[in-house]
N, C-alpha and C positions, 0 to 999 in steps of 0.2 A: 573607352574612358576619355572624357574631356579635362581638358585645365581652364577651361569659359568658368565664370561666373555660376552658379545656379542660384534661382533664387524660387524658390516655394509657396505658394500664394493658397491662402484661404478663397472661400470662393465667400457663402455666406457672411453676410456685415464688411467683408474687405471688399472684393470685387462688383457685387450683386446684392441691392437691397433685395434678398427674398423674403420678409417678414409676412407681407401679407397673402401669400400664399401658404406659409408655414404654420400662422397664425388662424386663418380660414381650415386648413387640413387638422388642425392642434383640436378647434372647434367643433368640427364634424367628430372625430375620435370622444372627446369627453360626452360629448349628445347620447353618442350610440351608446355608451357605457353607463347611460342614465345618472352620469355627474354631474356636477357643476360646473360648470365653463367658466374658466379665469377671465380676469379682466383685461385690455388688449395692456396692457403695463406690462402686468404678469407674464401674459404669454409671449412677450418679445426675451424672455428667458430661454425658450425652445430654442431659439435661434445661436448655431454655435456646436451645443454639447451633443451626443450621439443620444439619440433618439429613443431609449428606454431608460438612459439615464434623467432627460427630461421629465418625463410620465412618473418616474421613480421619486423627483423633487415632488410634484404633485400629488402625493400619499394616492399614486396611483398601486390598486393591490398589487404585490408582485406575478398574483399566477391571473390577473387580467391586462397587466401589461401586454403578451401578445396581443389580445383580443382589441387594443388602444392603437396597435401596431398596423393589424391589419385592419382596421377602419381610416387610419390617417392615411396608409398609402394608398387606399382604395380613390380616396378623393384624390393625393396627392399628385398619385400618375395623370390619372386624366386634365385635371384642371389646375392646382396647385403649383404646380412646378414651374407653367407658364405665367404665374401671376407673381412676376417679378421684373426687374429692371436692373441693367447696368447704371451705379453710381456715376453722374456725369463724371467727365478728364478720367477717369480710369483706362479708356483703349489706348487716349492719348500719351498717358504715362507710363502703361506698358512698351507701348510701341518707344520711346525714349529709351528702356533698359533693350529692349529686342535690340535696336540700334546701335546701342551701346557696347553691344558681345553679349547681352548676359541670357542666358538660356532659361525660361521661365516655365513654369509648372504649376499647375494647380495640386493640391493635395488637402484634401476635404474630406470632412468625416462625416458629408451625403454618400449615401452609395453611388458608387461609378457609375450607372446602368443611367441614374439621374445626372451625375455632373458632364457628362460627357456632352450628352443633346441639349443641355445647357447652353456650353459652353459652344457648341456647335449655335447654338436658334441665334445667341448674342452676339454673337462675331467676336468672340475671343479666340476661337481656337487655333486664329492661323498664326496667332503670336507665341501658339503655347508649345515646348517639346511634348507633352504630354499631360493627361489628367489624371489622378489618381483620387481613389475614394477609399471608402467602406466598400465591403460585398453585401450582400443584402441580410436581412434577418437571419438570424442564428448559427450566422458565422460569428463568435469571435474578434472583438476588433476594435481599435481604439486610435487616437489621433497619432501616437507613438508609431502604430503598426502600420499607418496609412505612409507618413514622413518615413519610414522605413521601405516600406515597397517602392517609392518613389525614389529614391536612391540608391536600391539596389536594379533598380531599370535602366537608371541615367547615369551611373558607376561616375558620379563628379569626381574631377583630380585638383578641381582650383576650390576659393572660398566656396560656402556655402549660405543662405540664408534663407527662414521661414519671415515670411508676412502675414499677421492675420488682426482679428479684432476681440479675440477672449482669450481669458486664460488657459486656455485648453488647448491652443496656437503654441502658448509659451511653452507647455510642460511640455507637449508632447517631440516640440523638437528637440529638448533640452533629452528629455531621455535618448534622441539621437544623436547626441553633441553636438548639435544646430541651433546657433542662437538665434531671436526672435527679436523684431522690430513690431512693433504694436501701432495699429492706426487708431485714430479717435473716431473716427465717423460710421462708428461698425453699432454692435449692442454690448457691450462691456458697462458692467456698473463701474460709477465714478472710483478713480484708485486700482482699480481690477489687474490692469494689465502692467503694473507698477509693480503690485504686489508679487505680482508673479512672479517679477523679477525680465522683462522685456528689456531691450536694451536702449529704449527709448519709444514714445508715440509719437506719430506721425498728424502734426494737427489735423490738414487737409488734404486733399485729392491732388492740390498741382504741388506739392512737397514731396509727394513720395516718393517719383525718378530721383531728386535732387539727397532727400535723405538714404534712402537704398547705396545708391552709389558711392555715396563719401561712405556707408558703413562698408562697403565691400572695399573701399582703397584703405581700411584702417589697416597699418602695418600690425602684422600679429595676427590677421583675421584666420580663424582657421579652416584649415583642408579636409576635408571630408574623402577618404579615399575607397573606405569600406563602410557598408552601413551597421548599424549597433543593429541587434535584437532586442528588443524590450519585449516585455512577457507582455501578452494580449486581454484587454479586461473585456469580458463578456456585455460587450455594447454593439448598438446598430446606430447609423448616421441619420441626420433629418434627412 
C-alpha cells in the first residue's frame, strides 16, 4: 500500500488521439454488416464508451452486435490499433507528475491485451505503475470495473485521481469515490464533461502537470484506501 499520489489516466482522447483507427475498424464492422457507415462526425462517438455500447447508439441489432464486434477487432488487431498517436506535451506532462511522486496508471475501457502494447509501441509505459483495461468480449465490464481493478492492484493510501476526456471517465470513477478531472482536447460533446459533474477541464496539454497537482494539494482531497465494487454492466472496451 502506498501514501504517493495516484492518478488514473484514460488512454483514448486524453493520452492517445486513437480516432482514426477506431473510426477506420468502426468502418470495416458496419461494411461487413451490410449497414450504413456513419459519417467521420458521428463516428468520433465510438471513441470513449465500451464498444457494444457504441454499436448499440447506432440501432446496431442487439443479436448482431457480436457479429459488429468480431469484424471491428478483426481489423482492429491487425492494423487499427497502430493507427494512432500520442497527443503532442503528453510524455512531457506525464513525466512532470512521475517526477513529482505521483504514481500514474492508465485505466481504459480498451481491453488490456490492446492497451498494454500500446502503451508499450508509444513509450508510455516506463512512466506508468500499470495499465488496466477491459478483458475482452463477453466478459462483463464497465469503466467502474476497470477504475476498480486498478485500485485494487495498486492498494493507494494517499489522494487519488482519474483523468479522462468523456463522461464515462467521470461516472465511472465516481462510482469508485474517485473524482475526475476532464481534459478538453479528447472527444467529449460541447458541456459533456461538466454535466457529468468533473471537477474541472483541463484546456490544453501543457496545463495538465500544473492543474493535476494543485487538484491533488487541495486540502480535503480524498484517500482511497480500499476499492468500491460497483456492479459490472454487460459492456466490452474499443
Amino acid at each position: 500500500m502506498s501514501h504517493a499520489p495516484l492518478v488514473l489516466l484514460d488512454l483514448d482522447g486524453t493520452l492517445t488521439d486513437s480516432y482514426p483507427g477506431i473510426a477506420a475498424s468502426a468502418r470495416v464492422a458496419f461494411t461487413a454488416l451490410g449497414l450504413p457507415v456513419p459519417d467521420a462526425t458521428a463516428l468520433r462517438r465510438f471513441v470513449g464508451p465500451p464498444l457494444a455500447e457504441s454499436f448499440a447508439l447506432f440501432d446496431v441489432p442487439a443479436d448482431r452486435v457480436p457479429e459488429a464486434i468480431a469484424a471491428y477487432r478483426a481489423y482492429f488487431r491487425e492494423t487499427g490499433m497502430w493507427q494512432n498517436s500520442v497527443y503532442p506535451g503528453v510524455p512531457e506532462q506525464l513525466a512532470v507528475l512521475h517526477d513529482a511522486g505521483v504514481r500514474l496508471a492508465v485505466a481504459t475501457s480498451k481491453p488490456e491485451v490492446f492497451a498494454g502494447p500500446i502503451c508499450e509501441r508509444f513509450g508510455l509505459a516506463p512512466l506508468l505503475d500499470g495499465v488496466f483495461g477491459a478483458p475482452l468480449d463477453h466478459v462483463p465490464s464497465s469503466k467502474a470495473t476497470v477504475v476498480a481493478a486498478a485500485l485494487d492492484a495498486l492498494r493507494p493510501a494517499g489522494p487519488v485521481l482519474m483523468v479522462g476526456d468523456r463522461e464515462h471517465d467521470v461516472h465511472g470513477a465516481r462510482a469508485c469515490g474517485v473524482d475526475c478531472v476532464g481534459v478538453a482536447w479528447g472527444y467529449a460533446q460541447p458541456g459533456e464533461l461538466a454535466r457529468a459533474g468533473a471537477l474541472e477541464v483541463v484546456p490544453t496539454v501543457d496545463r495538465l502537470a500544473d492543474r493535476v497537482l494543485a487538484t491533488l494539494r487541495t486540502p480535503g482531497r480524498a484517500e482511497i484506501s480500499a476499492p468500491a465494487g460497483p456492479a459490472a454492466a454487460p459492456t466490452t472496451g474499443t
